[in-house]
N, C-alpha and C positions, 0 to 999 in steps of 0.2 A: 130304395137306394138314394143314393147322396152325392151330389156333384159340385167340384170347383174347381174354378180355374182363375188362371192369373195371367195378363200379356204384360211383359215391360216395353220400355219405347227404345230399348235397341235388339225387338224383335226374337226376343223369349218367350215358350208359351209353357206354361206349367199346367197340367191338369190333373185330377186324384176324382177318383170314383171311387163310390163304397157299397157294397149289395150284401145282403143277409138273404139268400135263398130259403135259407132253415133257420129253426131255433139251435142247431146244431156247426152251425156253417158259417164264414162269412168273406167275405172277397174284395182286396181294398186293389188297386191300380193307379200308377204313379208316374206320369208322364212327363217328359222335357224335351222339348223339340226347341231349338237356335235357329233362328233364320242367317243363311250363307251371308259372311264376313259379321256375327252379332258379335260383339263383345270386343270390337276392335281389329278382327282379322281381314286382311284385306284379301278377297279371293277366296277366304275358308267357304269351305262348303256345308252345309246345313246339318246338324247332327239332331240324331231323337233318342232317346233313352228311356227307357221303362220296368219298371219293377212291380211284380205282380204275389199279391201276398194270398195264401187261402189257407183259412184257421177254421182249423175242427175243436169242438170243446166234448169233452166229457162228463160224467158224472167228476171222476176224480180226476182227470187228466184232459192236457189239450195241447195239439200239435200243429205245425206251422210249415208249409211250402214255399218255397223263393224263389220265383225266376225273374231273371235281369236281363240286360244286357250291357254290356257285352259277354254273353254266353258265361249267366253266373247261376249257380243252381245251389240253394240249399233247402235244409232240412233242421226243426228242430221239435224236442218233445218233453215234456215238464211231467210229473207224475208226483202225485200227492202220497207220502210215505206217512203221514200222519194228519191231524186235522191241523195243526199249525205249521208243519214241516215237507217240503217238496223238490222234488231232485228231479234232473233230469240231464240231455246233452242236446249239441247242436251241433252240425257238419256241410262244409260249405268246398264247392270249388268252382273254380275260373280258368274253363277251358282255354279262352286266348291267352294268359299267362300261365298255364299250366301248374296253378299252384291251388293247394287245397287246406285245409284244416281242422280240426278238430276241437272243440269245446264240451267242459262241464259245468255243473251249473247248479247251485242250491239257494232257497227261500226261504226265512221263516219268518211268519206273520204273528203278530198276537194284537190284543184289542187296543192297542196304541202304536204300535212299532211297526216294523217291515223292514226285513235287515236278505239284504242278497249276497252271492261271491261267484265267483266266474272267471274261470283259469283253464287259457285255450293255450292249442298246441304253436300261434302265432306268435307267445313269449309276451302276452298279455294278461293282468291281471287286473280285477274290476272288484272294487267292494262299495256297497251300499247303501246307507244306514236311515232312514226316515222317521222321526219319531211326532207324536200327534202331542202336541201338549196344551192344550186345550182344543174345543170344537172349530176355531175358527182362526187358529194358530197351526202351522206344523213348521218343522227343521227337519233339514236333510242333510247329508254332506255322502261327499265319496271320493274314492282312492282310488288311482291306476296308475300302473306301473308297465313298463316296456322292456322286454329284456333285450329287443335289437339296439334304441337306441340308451339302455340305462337311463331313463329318464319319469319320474315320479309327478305325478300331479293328485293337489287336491282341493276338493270344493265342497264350501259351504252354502248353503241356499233357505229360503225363506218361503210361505205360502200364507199371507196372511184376506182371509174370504171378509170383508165386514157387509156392510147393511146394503149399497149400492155398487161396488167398488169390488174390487181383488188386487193384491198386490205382492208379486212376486221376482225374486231377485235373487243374484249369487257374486259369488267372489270365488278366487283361484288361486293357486301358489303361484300362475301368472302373469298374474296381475291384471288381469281383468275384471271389469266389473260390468253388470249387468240389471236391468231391471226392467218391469213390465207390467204398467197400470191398466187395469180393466176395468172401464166406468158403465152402469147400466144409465141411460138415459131414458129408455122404455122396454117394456116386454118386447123384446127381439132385436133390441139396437142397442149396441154396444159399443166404447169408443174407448181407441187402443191407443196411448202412448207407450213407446220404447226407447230405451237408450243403451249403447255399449260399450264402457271406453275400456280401452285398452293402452294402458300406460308405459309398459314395455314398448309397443310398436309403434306408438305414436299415431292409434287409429281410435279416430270417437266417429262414431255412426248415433243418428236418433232420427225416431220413424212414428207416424201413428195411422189410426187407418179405421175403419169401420164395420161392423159385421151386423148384417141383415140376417134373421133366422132365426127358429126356435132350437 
């Protein structure tokens, strides 16, 4: 199994565990607990939240459990109708709001590409498209669309792997932008720059950080 955790300094603690019991199994756990008044609230009381994922795979198929909270439950399941082609659905509700949903779902992979679509009963539509254009190059982009508020978004994105380094990045109809350098400095230390502007909203964030591990 596999542990991490994050504290900020106005007393957020983020945690994610991950276990594989089987070759067939595996179980990820996603924690967020605020310490009372964090995030500015004076007097708020302390909240925890968690989402708890368990994925079974199959020869041809592999399916997924979701529980949350606040009392959120889904289901979803993928099934291979060909060796490059796979369908499936996914179904989800939220007892304290009383509301629920329905999705379907298709995939098709070939030895460069990977193209998905995803059109749930929420009034959301998701399309996919990743293509490999060389070993150490790929592009991706994708669509979505909302039919509550009429509003379309889409993004382009980049994954390029070289010698020590990784460098990935996107753009939006937005107008945001995004990027995220990954420098190998040694076997299991690796050093993260990021940045995010967002030029619409007048919000530029930039961050870097470290990771120990193989």
């Amino acid at each position: 199994h596999i542990g991490l955790a994050r504290v900020t300094t106005d007393g957020r603690l983020s945690a994610r565990v991950m276990a594989a019991p089987a070759d067939w199994l595996a179980a990820k756990l996603h924690v967020n607990v605020a310490a009372p008044g964090a995030g500015g609230e004076e007097g708020g009381g302390g909240q925890a939240n968690y989402m708890l994922d368990l994925d079974a795979r199959g020869a041809d198929w592999n399916g997924q459990v979701k529980l949350g909270s606040p009392s959120f439950y889904g289901l979803n399941y993928l099934q291979s109708v060909t060796p490059a082609l796979a369908m499936g659905g996914e179904i989800f509700y939220l007892a304290g709001n009383l509301k629920s949903g329905v999705g379907v779902a298709a995939r098709h992979c070939g030895d460069k590409h990977a193209a998905t679509a995803q059109v749930a009963t929420t009034g959301i539509v998701n399309l996919t498209y990743a293509h490999r254009v060389t070993d150490k190059v790929t592009l991706a982009s994708e669509f979505m669309w909302s039919l509550a508020s009429r509003e379309a978004t889409a993004t382009v994105g980049y994954d390029c792997a070289l010698r020590q380094a990784r460098l990935r990045g996107k753009v939006d109809t937005a107008g945001v932008v995004s990027c995220l350098v990954e420098e190998r400095f040694a076997p299991g230390i690796n050093f993260l720059l990021s940045a995010e502007l967002d030029h619409p909203g007048r919000n530029y964030r930039f961050g870097f950080g470290f990771t120990c591990g193989e």
